[in-house]
C-alpha positions as CSV (number, residue, x, y, z in Angstrom):
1,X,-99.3,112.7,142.8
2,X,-102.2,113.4,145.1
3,X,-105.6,112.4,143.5
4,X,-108.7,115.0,142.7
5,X,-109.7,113.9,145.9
6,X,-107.4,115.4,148.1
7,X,-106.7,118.3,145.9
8,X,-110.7,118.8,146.3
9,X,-109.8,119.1,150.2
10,X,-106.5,121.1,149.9
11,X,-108.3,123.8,147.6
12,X,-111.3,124.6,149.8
13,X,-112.1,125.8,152.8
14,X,-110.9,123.1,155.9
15,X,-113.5,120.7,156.4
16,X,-115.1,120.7,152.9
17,X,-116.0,117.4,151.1
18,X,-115.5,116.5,147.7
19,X,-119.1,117.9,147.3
20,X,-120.9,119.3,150.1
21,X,-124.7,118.9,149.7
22,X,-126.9,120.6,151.4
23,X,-127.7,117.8,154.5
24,X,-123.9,118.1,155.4
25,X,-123.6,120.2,158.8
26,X,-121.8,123.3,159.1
27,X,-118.3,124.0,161.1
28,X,-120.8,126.0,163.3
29,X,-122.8,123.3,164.0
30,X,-122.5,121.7,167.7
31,X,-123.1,118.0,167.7
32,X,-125.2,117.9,171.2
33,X,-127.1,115.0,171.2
34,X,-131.1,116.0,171.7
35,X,-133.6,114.1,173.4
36,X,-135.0,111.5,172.1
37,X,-138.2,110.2,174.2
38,X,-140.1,110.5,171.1
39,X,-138.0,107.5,169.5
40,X,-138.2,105.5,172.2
41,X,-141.8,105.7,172.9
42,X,-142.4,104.1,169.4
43,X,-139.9,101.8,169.7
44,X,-141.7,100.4,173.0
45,X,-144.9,100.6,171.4
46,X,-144.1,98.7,168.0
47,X,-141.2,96.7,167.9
48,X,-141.7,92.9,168.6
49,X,-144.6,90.8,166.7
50,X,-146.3,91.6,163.4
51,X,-149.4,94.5,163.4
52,X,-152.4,92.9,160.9
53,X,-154.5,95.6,159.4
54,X,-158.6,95.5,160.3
55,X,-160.4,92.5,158.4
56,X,-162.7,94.8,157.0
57,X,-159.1,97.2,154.7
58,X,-159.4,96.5,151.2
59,X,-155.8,95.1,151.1
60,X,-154.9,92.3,153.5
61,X,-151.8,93.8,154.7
62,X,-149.5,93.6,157.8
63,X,-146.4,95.1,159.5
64,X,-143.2,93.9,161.1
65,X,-141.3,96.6,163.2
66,X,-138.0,95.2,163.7
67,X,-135.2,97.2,165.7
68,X,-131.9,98.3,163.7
69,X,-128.1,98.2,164.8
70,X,-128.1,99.3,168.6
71,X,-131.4,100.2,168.3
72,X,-130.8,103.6,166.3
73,X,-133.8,102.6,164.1
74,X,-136.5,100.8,163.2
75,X,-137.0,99.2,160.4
76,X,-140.2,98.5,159.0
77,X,-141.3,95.7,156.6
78,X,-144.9,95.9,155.0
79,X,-146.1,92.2,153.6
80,X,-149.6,90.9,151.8
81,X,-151.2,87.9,153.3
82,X,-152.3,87.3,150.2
83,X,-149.1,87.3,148.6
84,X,-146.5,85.8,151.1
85,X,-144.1,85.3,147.8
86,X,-144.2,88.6,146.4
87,X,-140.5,90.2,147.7
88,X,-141.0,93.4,150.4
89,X,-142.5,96.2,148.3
90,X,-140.2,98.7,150.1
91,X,-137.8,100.0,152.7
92,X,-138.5,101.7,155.3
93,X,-136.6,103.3,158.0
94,X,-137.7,105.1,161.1
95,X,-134.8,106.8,163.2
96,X,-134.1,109.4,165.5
97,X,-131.7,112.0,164.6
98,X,-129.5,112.9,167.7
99,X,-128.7,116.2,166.1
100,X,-131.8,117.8,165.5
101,X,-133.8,116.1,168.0
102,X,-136.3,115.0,165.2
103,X,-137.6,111.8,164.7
104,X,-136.9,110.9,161.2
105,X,-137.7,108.9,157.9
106,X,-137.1,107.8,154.8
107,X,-139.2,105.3,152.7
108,X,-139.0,104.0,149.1
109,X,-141.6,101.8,147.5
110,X,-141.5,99.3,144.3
111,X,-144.7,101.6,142.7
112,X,-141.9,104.6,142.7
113,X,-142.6,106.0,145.5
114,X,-140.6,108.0,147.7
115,X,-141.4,109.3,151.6
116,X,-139.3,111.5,153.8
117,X,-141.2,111.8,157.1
118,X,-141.0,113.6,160.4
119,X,-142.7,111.9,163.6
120,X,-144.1,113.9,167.1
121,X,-146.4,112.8,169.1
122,X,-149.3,114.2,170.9
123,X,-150.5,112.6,173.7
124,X,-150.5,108.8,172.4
125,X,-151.5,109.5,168.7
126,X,-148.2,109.7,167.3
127,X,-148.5,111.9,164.0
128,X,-146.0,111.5,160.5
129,X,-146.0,114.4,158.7
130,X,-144.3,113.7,155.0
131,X,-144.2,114.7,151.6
132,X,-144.9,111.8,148.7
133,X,-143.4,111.2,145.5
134,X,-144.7,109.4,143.4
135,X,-142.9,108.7,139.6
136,X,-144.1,105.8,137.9
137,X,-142.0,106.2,134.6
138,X,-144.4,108.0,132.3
139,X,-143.8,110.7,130.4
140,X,-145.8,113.5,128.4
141,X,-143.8,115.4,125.9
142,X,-140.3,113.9,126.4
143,X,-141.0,114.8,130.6
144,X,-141.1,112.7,133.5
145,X,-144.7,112.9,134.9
146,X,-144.4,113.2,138.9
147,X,-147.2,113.2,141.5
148,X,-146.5,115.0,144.7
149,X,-148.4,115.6,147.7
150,X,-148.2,116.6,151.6
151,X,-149.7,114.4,153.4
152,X,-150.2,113.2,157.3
153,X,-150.6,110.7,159.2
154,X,-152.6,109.7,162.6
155,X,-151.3,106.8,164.7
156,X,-153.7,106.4,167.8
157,X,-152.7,104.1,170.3
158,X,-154.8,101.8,172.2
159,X,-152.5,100.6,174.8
160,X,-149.9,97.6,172.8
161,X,-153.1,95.7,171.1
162,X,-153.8,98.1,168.7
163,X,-154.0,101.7,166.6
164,X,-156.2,103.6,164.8
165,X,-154.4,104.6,161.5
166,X,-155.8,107.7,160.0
167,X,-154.5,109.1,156.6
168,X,-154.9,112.9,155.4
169,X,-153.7,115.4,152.7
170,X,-153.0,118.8,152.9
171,X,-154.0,121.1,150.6
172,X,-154.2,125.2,150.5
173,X,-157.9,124.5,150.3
174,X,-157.2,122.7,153.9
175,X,-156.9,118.8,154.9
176,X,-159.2,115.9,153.7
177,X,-159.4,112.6,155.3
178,X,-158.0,110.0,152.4
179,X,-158.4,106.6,154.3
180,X,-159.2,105.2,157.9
181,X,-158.2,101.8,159.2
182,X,-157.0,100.4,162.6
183,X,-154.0,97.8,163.2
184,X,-154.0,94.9,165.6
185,X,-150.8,93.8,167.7
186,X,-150.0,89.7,166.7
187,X,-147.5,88.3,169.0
188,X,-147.2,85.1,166.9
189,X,-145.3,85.6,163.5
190,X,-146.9,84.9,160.2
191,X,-144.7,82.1,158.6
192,X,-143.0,83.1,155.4
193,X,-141.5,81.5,152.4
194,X,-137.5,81.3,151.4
195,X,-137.0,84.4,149.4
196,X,-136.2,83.5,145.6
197,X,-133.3,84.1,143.5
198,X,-135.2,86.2,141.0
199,X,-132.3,88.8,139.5
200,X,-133.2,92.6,140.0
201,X,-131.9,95.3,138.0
202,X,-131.7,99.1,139.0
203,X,-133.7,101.5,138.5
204,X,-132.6,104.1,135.7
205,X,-130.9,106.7,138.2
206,X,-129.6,104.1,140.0
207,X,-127.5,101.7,137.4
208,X,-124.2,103.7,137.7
209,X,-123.7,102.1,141.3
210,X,-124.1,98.6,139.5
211,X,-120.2,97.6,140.2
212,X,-120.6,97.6,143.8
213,X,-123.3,94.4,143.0
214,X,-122.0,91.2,145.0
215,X,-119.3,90.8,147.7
216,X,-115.9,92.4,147.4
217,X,-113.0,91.9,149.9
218,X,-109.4,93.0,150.3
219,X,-106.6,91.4,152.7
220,X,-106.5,93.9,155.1
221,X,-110.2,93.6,155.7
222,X,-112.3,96.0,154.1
223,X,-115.4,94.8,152.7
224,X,-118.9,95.8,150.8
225,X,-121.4,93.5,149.8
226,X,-124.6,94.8,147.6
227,X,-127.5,93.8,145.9
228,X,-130.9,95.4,144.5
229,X,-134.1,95.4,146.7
230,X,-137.4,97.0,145.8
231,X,-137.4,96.9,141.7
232,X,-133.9,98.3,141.8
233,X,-134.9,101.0,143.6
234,X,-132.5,100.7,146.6
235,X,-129.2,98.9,147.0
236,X,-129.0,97.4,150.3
237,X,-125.4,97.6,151.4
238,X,-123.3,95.9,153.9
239,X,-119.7,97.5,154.0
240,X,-117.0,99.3,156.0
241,X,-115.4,102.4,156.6
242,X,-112.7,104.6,157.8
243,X,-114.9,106.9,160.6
244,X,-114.3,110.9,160.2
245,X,-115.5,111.5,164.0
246,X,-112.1,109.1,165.0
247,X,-109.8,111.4,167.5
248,X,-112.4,113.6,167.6
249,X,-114.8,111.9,169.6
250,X,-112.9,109.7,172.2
251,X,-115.7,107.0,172.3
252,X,-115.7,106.9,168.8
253,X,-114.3,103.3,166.5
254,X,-111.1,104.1,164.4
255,X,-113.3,102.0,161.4
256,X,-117.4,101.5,160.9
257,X,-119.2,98.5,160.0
258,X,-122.4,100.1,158.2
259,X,-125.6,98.6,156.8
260,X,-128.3,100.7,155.0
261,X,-129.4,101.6,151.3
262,X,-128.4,104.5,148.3
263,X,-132.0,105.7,147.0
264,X,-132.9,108.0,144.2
265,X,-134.3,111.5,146.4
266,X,-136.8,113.1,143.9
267,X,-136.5,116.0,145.6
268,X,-133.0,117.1,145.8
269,X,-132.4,115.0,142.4
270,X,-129.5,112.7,143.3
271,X,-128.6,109.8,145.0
272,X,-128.4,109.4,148.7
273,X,-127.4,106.9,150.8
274,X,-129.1,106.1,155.0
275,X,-127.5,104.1,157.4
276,X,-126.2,103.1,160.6
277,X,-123.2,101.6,162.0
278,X,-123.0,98.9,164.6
279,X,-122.8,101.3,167.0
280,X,-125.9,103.4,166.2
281,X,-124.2,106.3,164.3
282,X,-126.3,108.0,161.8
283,X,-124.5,107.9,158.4
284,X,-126.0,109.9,155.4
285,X,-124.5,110.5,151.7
286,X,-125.0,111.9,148.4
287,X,-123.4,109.8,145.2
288,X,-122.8,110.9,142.2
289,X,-120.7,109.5,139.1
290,X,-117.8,112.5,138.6
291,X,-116.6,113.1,134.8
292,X,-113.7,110.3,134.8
293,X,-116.9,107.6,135.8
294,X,-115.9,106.8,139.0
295,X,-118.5,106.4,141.8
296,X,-117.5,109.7,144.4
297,X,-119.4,110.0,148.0
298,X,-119.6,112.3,150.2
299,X,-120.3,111.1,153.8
300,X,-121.7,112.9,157.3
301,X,-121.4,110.3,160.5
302,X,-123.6,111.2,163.1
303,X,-123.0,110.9,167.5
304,X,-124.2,107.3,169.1
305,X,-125.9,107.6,172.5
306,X,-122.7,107.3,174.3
307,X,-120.4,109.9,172.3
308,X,-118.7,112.8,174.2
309,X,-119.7,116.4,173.9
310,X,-117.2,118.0,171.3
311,X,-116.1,121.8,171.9
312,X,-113.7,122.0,169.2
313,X,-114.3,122.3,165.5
314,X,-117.1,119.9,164.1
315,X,-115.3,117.2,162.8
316,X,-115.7,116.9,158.7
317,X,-117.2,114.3,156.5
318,X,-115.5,111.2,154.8
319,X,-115.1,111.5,150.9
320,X,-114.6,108.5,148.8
321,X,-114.0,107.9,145.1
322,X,-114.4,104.3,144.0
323,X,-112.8,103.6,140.4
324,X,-113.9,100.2,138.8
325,X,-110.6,98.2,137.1
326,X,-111.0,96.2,134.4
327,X,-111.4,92.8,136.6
328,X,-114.1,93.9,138.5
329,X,-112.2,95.4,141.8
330,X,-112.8,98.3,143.4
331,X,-110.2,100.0,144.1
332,X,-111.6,103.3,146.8
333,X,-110.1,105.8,147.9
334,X,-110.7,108.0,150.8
335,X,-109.9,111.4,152.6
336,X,-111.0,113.1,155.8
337,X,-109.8,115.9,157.6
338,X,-108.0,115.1,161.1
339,X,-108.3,116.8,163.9
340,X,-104.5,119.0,162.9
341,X,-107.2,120.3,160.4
342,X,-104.9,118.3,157.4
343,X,-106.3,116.2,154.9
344,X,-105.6,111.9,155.4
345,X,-105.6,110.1,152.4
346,X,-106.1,106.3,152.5
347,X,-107.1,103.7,149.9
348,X,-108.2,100.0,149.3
349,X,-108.5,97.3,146.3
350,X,-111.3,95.0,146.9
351,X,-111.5,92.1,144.6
């Protein structure tokens, strides 16, 4: 018998995922790959050394802009001097989406905070526009307080050595200046502890992805390996794939190796999952736990840099289920539409 899965595919419309959110791209959509100076002007601006913020900030802070698989991102990790113990208080992620032509990202932080950002520059003051969420747990008549605001964000290069950092909010009213520091480029690298075994457990939204914790493995070489980050606000994962772009893009691998994180997005009110393989594909998700408890994805793979044009039909998404047995295995399952526009089923017990 074929599983809810496929049925899922069979029933719908050719191309449709188990659950199509709205970040998944339509048929229509064409994936040219846009230009992406912006990216790499940060990238040759930031990456390499640690940035220390002016003596005079109330918070003895610096950053570390370290470069992602291929180079499709940059990560960025935000320490206290002060503090050189205390685990990262977020993740960050700063990428270029070669569909769009944007210059994304995506942020989560341990206070419950959530950013999703857009970069652009003008001239050399590179400006963020994003929207914060902030949800520290509270509630008020059985409700979830939540703070949100627009904000943005100044960047004003001075050569490599340094930036002017700027912080605003919008408002109808107009935009107010919130904070104003400036950065200074360190090529030397603060020294910084062993990180310690201290367990983390997830966040509320969050604890249904709890089986995928630790390393799992099957004989014909699929893998995931998990574990908490941020207050159990993010899972950083380390896994692989079957690719839904494979025989439709020529330069693309038959399987993925992926690294990246599933986060609780305030805004659309699910889980989501960023990250990029090792060839610097762009791979988003949504997650959800379906009726019969098993953990279901739906996945979008982005073009690398060196994918072909494709004039045919967009190529679909990858769903997966993942079912938990009683020992602890996973055993997943996944579909994708090939390029005869039928559904392939294939699946996978990691222990």
């Amino acid at each position: 018998l074929l599983s809810s899965l496929a049925f899922s595919f069979i029933l719908a419309v050719p191309q449709v995922p188990v659950h199509e959110g709205p970040e998944a791209p339509t048929q229509e959509a064409q994936p040219t790959i846009e230009d992406q100076t912006g990216f790499w002007k940060l990238h040759s601006k930031v990456v390499g050394g640690e940035w220390q913020v002016d003596e005079h900030f109330n918070r003895k802070i610096f950053h570390r802009f370290v470069s992602g698989p291929s180079d499709a991102c940059i990560y960025v990790e935000t320490r206290d001097s002060s503090d050189l113990e205390k685990p990262l208080p977020g993740l960050r992620v700063i990428f270029p989406d070669l569909l769009t032509g944007k210059v994304r990202g995506i942020e989560i932080a341990d206070r419950g905070a959530f950013f999703d950002s857009v970069y652009r520059w003008e001239g050399d003051k590179l400006i963020r526009d994003y929207s914060y969420h902030l949800t520290d747990g509270s509630m008020v008549n059985g409700e979830v307080q939540e703070t949100k605001m627009e904000l943005e964000n100044h960047w004003s290069f001075e050569g490599k050595s340094a930036y002017r950092w700027q912080l605003y909010q919008k408002t109808p009213a107009g935009v107010t200046q919130l904070i104003e520091t400036s950065f200074h480029h360190r090529a030397q690298l603060t020294q910084l502890p062993k990180p310690g075994d201290a367990a983390i457990n997830a966040s509320v939204p969050l604890t249904f992805l709890d089986p995928l914790l630790s390393k799992h493995t099957s004989p014909d070489n699929w893998f995931m390996e998990s574990g908490w980050r941020v207050k159990g606000m993010g899972l950083w994962t380390q896994r692989n794939m079957p690719n839904p772009n494979f025989g439709w893009d020529k330069t693309a691998p038959k399987v993925l190796e992926v690294e990246g994180f599933f986060y609780w997005n305030p805004n659309k009110k699910g889980a989501r999952f960023i990250g990029f393989s090792k060839e610097g594909a762009l791979v988003e998700g949504m997650t959800t736990l379906n009726p019969r408890q098993q953990i279901e994805s739906t996945y979008t793979v982005g073009p690398t840099s060196a994918s072909e044009p494709i004039t045919e039909r967009r190529p679909g998404p990858l769903g997966e289920q993942i079912q938990t047995l009683e020992d602890g295995s996973l055993k997943i399952t996944w579909v994708m539409v090939g390029t005869d526009g039928k559904p392939t089923i294939s699946e996978a017990t990691l222990k």
